[in-house]
Jmol script that loads the backbone (N, CA, C; Angstrom):
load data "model"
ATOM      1  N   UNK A   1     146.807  71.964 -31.730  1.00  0.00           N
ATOM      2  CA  UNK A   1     147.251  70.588 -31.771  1.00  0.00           C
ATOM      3  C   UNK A   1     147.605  70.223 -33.206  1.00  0.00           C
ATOM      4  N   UNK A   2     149.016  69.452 -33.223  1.00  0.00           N
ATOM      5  CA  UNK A   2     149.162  69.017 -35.054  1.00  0.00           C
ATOM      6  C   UNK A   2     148.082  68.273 -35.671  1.00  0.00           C
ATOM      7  N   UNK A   3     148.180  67.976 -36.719  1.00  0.00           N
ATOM      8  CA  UNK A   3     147.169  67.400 -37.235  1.00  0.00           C
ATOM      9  C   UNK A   3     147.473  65.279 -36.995  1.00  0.00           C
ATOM     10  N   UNK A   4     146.562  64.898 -36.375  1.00  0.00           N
ATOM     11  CA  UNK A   4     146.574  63.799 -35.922  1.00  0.00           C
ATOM     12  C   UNK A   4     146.169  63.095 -36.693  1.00  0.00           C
ATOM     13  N   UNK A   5     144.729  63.219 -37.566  1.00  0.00           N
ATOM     14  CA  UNK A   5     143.837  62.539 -38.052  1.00  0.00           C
ATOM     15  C   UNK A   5     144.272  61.919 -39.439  1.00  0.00           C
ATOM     16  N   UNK A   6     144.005  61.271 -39.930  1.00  0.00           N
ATOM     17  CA  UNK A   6     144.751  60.246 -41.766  1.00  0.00           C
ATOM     18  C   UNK A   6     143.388  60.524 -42.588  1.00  0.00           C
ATOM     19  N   UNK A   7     143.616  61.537 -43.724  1.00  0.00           N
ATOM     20  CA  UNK A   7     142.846  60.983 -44.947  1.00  0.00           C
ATOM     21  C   UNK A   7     143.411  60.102 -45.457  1.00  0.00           C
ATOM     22  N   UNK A   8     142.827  59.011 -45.782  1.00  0.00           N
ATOM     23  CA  UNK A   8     142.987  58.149 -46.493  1.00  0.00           C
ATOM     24  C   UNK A   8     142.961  57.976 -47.950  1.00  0.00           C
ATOM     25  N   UNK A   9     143.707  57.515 -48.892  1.00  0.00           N
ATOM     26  CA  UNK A   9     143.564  57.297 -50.488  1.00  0.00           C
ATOM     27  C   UNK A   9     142.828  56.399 -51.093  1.00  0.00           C
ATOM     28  N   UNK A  10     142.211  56.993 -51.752  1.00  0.00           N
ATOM     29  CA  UNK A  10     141.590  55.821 -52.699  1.00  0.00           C
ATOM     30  C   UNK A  10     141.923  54.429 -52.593  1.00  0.00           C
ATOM     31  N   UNK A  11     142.976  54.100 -52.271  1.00  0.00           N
ATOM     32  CA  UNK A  11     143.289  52.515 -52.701  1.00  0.00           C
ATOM     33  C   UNK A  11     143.302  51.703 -51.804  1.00  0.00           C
ATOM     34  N   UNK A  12     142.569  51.485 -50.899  1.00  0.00           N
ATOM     35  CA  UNK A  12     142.152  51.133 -49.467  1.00  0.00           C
ATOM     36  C   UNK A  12     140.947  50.399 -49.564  1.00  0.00           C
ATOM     37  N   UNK A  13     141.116  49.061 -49.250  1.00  0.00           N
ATOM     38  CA  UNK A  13     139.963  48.563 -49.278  1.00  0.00           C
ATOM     39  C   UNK A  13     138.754  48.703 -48.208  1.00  0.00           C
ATOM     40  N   UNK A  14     137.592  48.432 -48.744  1.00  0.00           N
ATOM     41  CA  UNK A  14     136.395  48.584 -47.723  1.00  0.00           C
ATOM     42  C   UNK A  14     136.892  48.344 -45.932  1.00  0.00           C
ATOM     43  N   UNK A  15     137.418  46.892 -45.635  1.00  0.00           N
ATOM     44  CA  UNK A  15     137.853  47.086 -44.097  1.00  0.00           C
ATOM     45  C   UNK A  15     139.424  47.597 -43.572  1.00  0.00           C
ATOM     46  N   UNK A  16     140.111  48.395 -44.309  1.00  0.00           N
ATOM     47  CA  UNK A  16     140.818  49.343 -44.370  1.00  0.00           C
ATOM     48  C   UNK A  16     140.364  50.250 -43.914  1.00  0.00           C
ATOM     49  N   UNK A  17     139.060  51.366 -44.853  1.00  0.00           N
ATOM     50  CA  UNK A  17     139.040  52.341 -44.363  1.00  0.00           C
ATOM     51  C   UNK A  17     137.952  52.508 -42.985  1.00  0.00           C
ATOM     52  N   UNK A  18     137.420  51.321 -42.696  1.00  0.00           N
ATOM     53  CA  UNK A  18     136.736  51.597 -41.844  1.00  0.00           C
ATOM     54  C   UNK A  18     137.869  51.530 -40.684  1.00  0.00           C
ATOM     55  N   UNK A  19     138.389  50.813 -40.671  1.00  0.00           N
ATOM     56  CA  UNK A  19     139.787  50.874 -39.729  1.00  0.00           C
ATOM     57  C   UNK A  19     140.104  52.188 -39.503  1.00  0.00           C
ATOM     58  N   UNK A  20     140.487  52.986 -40.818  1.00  0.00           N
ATOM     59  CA  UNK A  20     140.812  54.526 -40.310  1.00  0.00           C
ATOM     60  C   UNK A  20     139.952  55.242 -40.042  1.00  0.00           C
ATOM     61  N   UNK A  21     138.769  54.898 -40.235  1.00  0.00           N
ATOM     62  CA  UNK A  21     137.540  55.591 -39.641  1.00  0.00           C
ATOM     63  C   UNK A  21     137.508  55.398 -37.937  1.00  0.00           C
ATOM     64  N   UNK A  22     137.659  54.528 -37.676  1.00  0.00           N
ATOM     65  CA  UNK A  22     137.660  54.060 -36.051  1.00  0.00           C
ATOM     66  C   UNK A  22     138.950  54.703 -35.782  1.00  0.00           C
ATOM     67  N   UNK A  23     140.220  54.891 -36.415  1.00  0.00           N
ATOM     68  CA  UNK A  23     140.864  55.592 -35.550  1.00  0.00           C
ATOM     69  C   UNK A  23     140.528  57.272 -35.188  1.00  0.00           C
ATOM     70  N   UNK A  24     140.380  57.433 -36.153  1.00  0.00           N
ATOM     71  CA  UNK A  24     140.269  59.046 -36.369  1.00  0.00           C
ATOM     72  C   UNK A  24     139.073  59.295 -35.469  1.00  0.00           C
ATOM     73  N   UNK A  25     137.924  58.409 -35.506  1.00  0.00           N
ATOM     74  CA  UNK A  25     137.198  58.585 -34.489  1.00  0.00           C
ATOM     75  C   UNK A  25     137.215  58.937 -32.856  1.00  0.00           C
ATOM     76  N   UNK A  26     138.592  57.620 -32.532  1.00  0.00           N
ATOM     77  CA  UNK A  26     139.062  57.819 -31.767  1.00  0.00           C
ATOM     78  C   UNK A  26     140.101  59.244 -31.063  1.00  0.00           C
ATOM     79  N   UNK A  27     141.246  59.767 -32.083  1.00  0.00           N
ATOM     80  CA  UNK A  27     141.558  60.372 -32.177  1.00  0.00           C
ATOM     81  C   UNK A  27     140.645  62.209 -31.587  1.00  0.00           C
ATOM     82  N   UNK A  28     139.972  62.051 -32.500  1.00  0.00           N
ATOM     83  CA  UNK A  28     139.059  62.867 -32.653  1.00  0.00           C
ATOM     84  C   UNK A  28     138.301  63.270 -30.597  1.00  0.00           C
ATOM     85  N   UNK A  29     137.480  61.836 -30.891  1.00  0.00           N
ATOM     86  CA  UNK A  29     137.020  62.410 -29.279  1.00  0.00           C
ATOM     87  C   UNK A  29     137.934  61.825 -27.935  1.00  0.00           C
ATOM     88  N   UNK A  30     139.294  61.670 -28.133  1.00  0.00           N
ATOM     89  CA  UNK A  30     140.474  62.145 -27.240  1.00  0.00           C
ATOM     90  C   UNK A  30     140.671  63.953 -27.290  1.00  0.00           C
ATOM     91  N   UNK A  31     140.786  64.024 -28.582  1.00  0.00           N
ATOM     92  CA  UNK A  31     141.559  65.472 -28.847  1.00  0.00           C
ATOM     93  C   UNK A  31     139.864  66.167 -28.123  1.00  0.00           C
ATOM     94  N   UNK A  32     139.056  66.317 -28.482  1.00  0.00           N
ATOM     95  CA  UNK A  32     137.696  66.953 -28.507  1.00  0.00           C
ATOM     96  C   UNK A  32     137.384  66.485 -26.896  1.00  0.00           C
ATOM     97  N   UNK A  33     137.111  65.295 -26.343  1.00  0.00           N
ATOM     98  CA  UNK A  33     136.635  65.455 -24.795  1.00  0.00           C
ATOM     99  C   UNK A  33     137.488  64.760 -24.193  1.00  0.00           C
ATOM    100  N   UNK A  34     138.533  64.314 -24.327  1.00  0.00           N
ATOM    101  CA  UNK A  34     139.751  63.391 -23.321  1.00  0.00           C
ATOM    102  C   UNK A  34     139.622  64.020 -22.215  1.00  0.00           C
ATOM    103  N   UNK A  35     139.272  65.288 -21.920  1.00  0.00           N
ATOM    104  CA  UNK A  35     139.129  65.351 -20.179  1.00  0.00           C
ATOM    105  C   UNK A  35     137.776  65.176 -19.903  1.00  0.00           C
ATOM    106  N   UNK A  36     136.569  65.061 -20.359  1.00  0.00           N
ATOM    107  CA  UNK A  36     135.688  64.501 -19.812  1.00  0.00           C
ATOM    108  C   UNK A  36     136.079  63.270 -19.442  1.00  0.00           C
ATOM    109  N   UNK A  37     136.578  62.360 -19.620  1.00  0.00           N
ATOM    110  CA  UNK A  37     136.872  60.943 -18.973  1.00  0.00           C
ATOM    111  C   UNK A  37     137.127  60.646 -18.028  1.00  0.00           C
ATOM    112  N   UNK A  38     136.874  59.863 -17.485  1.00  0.00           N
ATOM    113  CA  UNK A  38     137.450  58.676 -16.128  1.00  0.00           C
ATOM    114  C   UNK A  38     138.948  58.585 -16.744  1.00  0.00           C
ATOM    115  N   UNK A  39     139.829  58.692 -15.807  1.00  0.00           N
ATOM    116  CA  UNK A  39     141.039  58.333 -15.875  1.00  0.00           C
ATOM    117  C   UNK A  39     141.409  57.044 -16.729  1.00  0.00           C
ATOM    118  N   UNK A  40     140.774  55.877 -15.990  1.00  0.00           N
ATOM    119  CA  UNK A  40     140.851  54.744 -17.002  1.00  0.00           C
ATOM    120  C   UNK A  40     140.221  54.854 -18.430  1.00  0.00           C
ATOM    121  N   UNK A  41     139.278  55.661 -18.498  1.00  0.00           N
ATOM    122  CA  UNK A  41     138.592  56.116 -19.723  1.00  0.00           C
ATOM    123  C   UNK A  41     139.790  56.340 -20.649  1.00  0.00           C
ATOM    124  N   UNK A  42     140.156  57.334 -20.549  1.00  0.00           N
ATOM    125  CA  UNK A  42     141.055  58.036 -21.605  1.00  0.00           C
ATOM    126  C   UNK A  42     142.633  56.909 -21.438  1.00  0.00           C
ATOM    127  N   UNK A  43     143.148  56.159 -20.497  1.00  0.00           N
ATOM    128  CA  UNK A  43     144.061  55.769 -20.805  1.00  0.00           C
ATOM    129  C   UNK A  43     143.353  54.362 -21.557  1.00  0.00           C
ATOM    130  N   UNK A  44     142.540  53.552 -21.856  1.00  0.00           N
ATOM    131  CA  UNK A  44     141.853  52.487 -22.276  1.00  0.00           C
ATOM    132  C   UNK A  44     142.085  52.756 -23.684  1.00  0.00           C
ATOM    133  N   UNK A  45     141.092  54.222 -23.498  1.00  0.00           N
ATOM    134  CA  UNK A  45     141.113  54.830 -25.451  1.00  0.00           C
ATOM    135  C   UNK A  45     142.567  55.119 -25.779  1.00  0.00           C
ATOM    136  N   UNK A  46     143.833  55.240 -24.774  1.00  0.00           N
ATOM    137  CA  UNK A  46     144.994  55.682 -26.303  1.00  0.00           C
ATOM    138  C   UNK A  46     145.577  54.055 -26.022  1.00  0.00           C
ATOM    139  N   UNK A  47     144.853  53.209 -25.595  1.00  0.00           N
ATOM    140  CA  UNK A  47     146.017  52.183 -25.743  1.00  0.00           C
ATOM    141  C   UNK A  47     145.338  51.374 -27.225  1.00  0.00           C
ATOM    142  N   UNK A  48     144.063  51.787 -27.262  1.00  0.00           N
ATOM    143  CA  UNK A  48     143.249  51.953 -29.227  1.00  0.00           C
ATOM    144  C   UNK A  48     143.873  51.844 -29.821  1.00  0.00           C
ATOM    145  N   UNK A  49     144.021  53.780 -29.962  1.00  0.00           N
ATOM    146  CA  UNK A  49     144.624  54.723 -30.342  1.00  0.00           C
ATOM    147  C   UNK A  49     146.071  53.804 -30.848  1.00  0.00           C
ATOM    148  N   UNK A  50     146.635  53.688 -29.823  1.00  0.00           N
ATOM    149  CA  UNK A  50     148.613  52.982 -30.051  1.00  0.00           C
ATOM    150  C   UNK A  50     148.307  51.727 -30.472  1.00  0.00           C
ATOM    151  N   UNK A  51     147.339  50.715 -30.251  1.00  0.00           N
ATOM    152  CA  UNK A  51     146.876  49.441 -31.590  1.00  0.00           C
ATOM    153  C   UNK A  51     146.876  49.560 -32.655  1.00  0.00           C
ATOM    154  N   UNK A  52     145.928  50.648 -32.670  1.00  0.00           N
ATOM    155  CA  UNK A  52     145.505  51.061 -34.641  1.00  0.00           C
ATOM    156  C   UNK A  52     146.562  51.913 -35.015  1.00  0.00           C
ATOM    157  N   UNK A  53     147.283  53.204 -34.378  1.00  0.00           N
ATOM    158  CA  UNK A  53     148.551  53.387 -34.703  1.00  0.00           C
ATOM    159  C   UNK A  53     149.230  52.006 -35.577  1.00  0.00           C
ATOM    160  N   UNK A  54     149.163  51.233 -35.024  1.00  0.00           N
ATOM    161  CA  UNK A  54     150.385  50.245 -35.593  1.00  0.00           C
ATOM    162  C   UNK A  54     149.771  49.975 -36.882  1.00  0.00           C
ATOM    163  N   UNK A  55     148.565  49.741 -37.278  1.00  0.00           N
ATOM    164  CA  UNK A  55     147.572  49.372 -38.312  1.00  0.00           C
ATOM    165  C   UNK A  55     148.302  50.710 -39.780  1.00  0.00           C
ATOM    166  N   UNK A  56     147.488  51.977 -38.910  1.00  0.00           N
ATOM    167  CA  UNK A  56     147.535  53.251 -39.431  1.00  0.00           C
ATOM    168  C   UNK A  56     149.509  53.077 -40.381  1.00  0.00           C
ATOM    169  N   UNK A  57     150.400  53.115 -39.795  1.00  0.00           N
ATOM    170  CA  UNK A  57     151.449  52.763 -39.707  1.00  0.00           C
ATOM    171  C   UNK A  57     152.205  51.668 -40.907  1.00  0.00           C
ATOM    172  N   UNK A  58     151.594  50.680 -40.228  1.00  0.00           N
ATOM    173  CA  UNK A  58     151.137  49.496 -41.784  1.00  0.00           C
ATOM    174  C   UNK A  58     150.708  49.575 -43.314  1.00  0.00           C
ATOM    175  N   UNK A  59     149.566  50.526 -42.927  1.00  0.00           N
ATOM    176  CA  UNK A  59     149.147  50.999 -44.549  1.00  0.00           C
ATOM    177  C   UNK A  59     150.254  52.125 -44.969  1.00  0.00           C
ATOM    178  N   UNK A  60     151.292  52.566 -44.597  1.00  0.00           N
ATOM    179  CA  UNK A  60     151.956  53.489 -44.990  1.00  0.00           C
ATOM    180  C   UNK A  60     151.255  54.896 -44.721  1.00  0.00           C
ATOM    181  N   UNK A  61     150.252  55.452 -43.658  1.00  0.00           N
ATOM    182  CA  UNK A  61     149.777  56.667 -43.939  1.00  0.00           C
ATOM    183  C   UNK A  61     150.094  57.467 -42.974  1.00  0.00           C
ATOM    184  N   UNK A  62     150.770  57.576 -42.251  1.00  0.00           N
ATOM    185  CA  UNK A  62     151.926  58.484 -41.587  1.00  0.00           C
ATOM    186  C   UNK A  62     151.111  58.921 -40.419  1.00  0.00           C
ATOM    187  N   UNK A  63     150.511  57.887 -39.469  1.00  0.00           N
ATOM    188  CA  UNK A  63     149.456  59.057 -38.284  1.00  0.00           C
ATOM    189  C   UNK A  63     150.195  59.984 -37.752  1.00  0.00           C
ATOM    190  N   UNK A  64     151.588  60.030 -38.188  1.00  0.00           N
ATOM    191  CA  UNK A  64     151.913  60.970 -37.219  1.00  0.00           C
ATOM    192  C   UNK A  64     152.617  60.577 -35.263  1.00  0.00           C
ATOM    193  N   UNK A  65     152.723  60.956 -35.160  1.00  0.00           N
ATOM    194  CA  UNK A  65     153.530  60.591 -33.331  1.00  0.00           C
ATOM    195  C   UNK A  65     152.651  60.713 -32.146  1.00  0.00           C
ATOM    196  N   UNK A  66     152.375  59.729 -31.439  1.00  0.00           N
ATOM    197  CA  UNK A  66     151.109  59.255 -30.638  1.00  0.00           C
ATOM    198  C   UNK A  66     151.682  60.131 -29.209  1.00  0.00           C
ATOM    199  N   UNK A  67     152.487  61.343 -29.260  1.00  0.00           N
ATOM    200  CA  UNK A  67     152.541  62.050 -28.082  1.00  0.00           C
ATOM    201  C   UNK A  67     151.515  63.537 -28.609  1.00  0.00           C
ATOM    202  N   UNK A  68     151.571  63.506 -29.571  1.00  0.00           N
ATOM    203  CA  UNK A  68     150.616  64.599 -30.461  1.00  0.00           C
ATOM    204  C   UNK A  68     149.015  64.768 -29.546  1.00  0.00           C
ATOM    205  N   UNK A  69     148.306  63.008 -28.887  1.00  0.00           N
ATOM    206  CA  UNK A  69     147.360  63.439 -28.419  1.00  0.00           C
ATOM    207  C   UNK A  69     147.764  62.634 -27.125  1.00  0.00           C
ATOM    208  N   UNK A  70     148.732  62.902 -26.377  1.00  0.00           N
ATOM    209  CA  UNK A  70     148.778  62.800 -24.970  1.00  0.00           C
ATOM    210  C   UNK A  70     149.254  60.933 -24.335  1.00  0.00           C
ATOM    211  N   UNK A  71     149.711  60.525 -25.763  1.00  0.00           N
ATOM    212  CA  UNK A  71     149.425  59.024 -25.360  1.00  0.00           C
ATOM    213  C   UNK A  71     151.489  58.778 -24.269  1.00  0.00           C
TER     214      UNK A  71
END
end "model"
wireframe off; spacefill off
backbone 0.3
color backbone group
């Protein structure tokens, strides 16, 4: 799978990076257990996923293309 996840730069304030922390989180246990889920499970989590995309997106840090984890 490409690489989905955003390190983030230094210049990010405190509720910034927790922002990219929650995505990548997200990210993370889509890519890692998205088929353990309830159907609604996993479609609930990429519609997150495609919120904070827009966030991710905003700060300039390139998440990358939200078909990468199935959205």
């Amino acid at each position: 799978m490409p690489k989905t996840w955003i390190d983030p730069p230094k210049v990010l304030n405190d509720a910034e990076l927790k922002l990219v922390d929650v995505y990548n989180t997200l990210v993370k246990t889509l890519d890692e257990s998205g088929d353990d889920l309830e159907p609604f499970e996993r479609r609930n989590a990429l519609k997150a996923v495609a919120a904070l995309w827009q966030v991710m997106n905003g700060l300039d840090l390139d998440p990358g293309h939200l078909y990468d984890i199935g959205a």
